[in-house]
C-alpha positions as CSV (number, residue, x, y, z in Angstrom):
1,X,0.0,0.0,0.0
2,X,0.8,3.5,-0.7
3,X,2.2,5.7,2.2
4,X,-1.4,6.8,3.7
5,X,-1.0,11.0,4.1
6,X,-2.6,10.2,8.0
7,X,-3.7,14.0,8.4
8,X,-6.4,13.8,5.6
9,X,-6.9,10.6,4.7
10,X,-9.0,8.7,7.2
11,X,-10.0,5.1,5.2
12,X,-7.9,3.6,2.2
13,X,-9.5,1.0,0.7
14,X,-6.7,-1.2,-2.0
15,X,-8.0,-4.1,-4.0
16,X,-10.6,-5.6,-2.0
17,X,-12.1,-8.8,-3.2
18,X,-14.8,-10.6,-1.4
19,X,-17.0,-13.9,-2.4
20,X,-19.6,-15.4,-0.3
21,X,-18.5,-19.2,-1.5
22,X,-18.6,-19.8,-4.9
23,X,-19.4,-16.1,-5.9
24,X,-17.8,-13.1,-6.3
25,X,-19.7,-9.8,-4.4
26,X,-16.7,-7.4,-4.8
27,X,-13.9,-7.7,-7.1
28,X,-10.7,-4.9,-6.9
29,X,-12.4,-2.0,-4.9
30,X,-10.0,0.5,-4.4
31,X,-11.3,4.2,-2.9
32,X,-10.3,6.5,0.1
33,X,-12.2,8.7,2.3
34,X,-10.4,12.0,3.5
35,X,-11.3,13.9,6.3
36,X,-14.4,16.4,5.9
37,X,-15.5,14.4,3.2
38,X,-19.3,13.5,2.3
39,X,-19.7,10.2,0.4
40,X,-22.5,8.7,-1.5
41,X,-22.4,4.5,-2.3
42,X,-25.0,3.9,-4.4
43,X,-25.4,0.9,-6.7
44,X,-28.3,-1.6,-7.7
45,X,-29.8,-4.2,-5.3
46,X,-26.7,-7.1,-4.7
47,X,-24.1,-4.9,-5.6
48,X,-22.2,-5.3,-2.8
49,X,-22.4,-2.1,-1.2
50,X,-23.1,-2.9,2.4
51,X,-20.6,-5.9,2.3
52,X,-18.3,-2.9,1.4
53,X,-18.7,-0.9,4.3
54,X,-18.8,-3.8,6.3
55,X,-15.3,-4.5,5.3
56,X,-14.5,-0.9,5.7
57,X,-15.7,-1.4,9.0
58,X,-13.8,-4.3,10.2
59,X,-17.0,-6.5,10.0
60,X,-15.8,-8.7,7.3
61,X,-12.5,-9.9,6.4
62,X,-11.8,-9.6,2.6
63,X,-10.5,-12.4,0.2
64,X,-8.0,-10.2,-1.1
65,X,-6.6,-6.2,-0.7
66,X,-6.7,-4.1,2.3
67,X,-8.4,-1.5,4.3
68,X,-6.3,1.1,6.4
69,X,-8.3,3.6,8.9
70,X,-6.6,6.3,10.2
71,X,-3.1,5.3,8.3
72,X,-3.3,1.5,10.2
73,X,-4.4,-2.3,9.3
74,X,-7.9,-2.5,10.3
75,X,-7.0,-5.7,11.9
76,X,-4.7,-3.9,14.5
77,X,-7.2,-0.4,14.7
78,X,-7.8,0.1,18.3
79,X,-9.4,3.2,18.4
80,X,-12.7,2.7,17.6
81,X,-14.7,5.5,19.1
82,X,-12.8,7.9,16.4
83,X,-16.1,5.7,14.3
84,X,-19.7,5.8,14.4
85,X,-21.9,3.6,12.7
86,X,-26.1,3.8,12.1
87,X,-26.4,0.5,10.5
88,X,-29.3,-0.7,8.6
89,X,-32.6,-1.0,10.0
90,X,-31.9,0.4,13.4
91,X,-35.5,0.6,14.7
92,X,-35.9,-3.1,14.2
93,X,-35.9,-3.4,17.8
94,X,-38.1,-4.4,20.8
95,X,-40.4,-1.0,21.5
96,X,-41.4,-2.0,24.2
97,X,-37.8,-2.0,25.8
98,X,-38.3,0.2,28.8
99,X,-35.3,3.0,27.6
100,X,-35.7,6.6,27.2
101,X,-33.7,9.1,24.8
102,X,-31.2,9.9,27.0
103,X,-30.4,6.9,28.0
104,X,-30.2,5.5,24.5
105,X,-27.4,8.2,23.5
106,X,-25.7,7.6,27.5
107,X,-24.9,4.1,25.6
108,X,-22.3,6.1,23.2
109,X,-20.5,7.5,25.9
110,X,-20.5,3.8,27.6
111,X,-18.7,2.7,24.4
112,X,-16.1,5.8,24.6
113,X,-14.9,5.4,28.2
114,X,-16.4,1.8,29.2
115,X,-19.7,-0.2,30.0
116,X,-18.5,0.2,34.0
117,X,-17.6,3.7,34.3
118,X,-19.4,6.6,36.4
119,X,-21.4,9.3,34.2
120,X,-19.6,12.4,35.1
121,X,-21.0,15.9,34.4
122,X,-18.9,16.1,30.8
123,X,-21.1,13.0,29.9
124,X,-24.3,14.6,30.6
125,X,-23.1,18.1,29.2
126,X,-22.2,15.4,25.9
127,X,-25.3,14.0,26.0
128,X,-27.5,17.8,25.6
129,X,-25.0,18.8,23.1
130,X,-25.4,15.8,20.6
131,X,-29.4,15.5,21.2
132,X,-29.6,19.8,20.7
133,X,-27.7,18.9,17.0
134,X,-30.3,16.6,16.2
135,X,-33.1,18.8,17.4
136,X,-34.1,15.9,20.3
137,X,-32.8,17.7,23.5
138,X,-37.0,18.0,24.1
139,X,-37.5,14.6,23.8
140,X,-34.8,13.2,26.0
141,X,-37.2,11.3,28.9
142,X,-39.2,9.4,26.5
143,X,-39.3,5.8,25.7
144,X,-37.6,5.4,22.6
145,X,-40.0,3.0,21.1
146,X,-42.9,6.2,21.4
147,X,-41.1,8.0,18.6
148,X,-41.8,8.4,15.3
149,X,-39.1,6.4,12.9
150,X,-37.4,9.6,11.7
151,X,-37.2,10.4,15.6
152,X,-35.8,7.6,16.2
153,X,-33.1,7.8,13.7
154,X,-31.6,11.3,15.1
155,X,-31.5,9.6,18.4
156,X,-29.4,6.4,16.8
157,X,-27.4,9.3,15.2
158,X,-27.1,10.8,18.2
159,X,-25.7,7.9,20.0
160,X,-22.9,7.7,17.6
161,X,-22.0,11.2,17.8
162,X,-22.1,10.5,21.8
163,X,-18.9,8.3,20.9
164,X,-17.2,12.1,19.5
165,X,-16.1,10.2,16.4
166,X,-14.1,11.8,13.7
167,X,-16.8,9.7,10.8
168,X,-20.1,8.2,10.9
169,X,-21.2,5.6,8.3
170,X,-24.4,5.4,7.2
171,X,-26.7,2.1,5.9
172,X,-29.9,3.3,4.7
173,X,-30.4,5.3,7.7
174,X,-34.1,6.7,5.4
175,X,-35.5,2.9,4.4
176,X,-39.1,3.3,5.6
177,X,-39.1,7.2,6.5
178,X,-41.7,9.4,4.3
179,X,-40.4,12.1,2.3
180,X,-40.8,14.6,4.4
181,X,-39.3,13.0,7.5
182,X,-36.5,12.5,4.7
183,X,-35.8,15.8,4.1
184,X,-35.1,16.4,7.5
185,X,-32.7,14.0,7.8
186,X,-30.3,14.9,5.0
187,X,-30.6,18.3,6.4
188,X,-29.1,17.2,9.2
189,X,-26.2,15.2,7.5
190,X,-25.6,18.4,5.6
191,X,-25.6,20.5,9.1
192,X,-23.5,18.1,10.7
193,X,-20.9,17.8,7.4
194,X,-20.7,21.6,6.5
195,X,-21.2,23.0,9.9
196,X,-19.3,20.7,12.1
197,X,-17.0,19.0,9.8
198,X,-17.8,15.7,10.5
199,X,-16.9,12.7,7.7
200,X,-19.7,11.1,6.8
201,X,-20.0,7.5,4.5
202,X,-23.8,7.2,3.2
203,X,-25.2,4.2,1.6
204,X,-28.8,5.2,-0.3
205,X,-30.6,4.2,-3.1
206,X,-31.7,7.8,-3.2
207,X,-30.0,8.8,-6.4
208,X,-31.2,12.1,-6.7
209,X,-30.3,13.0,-2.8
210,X,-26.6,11.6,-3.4
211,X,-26.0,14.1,-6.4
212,X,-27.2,16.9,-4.2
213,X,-25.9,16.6,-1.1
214,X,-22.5,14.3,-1.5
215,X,-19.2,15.7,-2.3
216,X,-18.0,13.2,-3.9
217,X,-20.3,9.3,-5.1
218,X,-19.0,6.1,-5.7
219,X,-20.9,3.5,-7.6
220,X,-20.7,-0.3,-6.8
221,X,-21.8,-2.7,-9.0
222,X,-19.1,-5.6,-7.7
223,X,-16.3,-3.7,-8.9
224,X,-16.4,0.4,-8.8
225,X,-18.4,1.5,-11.6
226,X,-17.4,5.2,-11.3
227,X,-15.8,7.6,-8.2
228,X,-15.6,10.9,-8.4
229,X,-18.0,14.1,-8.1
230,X,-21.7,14.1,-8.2
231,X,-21.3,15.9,-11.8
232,X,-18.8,13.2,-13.1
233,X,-21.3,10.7,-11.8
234,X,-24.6,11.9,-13.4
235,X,-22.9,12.8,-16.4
236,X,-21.2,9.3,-17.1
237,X,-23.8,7.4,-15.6
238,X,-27.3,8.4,-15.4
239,X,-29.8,6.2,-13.4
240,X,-31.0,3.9,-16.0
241,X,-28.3,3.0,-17.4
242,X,-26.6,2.1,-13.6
243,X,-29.6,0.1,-12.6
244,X,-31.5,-1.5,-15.7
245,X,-27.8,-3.7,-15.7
246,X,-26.6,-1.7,-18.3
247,X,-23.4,-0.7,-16.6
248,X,-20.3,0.8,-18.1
249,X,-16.8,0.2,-16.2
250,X,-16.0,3.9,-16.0
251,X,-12.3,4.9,-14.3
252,X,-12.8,8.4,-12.5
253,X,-10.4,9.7,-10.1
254,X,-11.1,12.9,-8.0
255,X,-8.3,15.7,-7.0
256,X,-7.8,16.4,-3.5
């Protein structure tokens, strides 16, 4: 691998393969992820996407290539809190699990300093802070499983900001979330991009939203159809052609 410049780039992805048995799901991804950055995945159904992040994450271990985060092997990364995650689905859960709000986000600062440890005043100071960015500060003593899904997804946010990571990835975080409640929710991954500088890593099958609000879309179809801009991406590859199976290998890369 190529000497990782650790101040801006935060995930280096070289040559990943990965098969579940006899088939292939990924085949040479290579991409990186530099700080500040805003990233759309999109690609059709099967493509391989959240196996990708999976590996970005540590979840999976490729068949071939390698994954760096923050200039080291992901198989000797320590520091995991520098990471948030809002995986797929996250209100598939028991709602009639007796938690409130604030206790929910509490859990991210469980997974910063320990399941054991004493919440001092800087946790609960943490706590408003990250539910006032997501607008749920007024919300904080009710049972989670009261809310409204959309609700519910700021407070999973929430939770991973509670961790104070330096990027949050994103699976789907809108599957099953009207429009409107939608709208909201990018708003706040733009707010918590542009305004606080956070990296964010967003899987969506919301075309249109990733060639609005990310700075920069890679397309997965089992090897990386196209990386680069949102302009470079609708302009090479517009919607049908990506997802009727029509799919062009396209080479893009992006300055920095």
């Amino acid at each position: 691998m190529q000497k990782i410049d650790i101040p801006r780039t935060m995930i280096e992805v070289k040559d990943i393969s990965f098969s579940y048995g006899p088939d292939e799901i990924l085949s040479n991804i290579s991409l990186h992820i530099e700080k500040g950055d805003y990233l759309g995945i999109v690609g059709p159904n099967g493509s391989g996407k959240t196996t990708l992040l999976k590996i970005m994450l540590g979840l999976l271990r490729p068949a071939s290539g390698l994954v760096a985060l923050f200039g080291k092997d992901v198989s000797n990364f320590k520091e995991w809190p520098k990471i948030g995650y809002v995986p797929q689905k996250v209100t598939n859960f028991d709602a009639n699990f007796p938690v409130t709000v604030k206790e929910v986000v509490m859990m991210g600062r469980y997974a910063r300093r320990g399941l054991f440890h004493e919440t001092t005043v800087q946790d609960e100071r943490l706590v408003r802070q990250v539910l006032e960015q997501v607008e749920m500060w007024e919300h904080r003593d009710r049972l989670i499983g009261d809310l409204s899904g959309g609700q519910q997804q700021r407070v999973f946010i929430a939770r991973a900001l509670a961790t104070e990571p330096e990027i949050i990835f994103l699976d789907e975080p809108t599957t099953g979330i009207d429009q409107k409640t939608q709208n909201g929710f990018y708003s706040l991954l733009r707010k918590l991009n542009r305004e606080l500088h956070l990296t964010l890593v967003l899987i969506s099958h919301d075309i249109d939203m990733i060639a609005r609000e990310a700075k920069h879309v890679a397309c997965i179809n089992r090897t990386l159809v196209c990386y680069g801009l949102p302009a470079e991406f609708l302009k090479y590859n517009s919607a049908t052609d990506i997802f009727s199976g029509g799919v062009k290998i396209i080479a893009h890369k992006h300055d920095h």
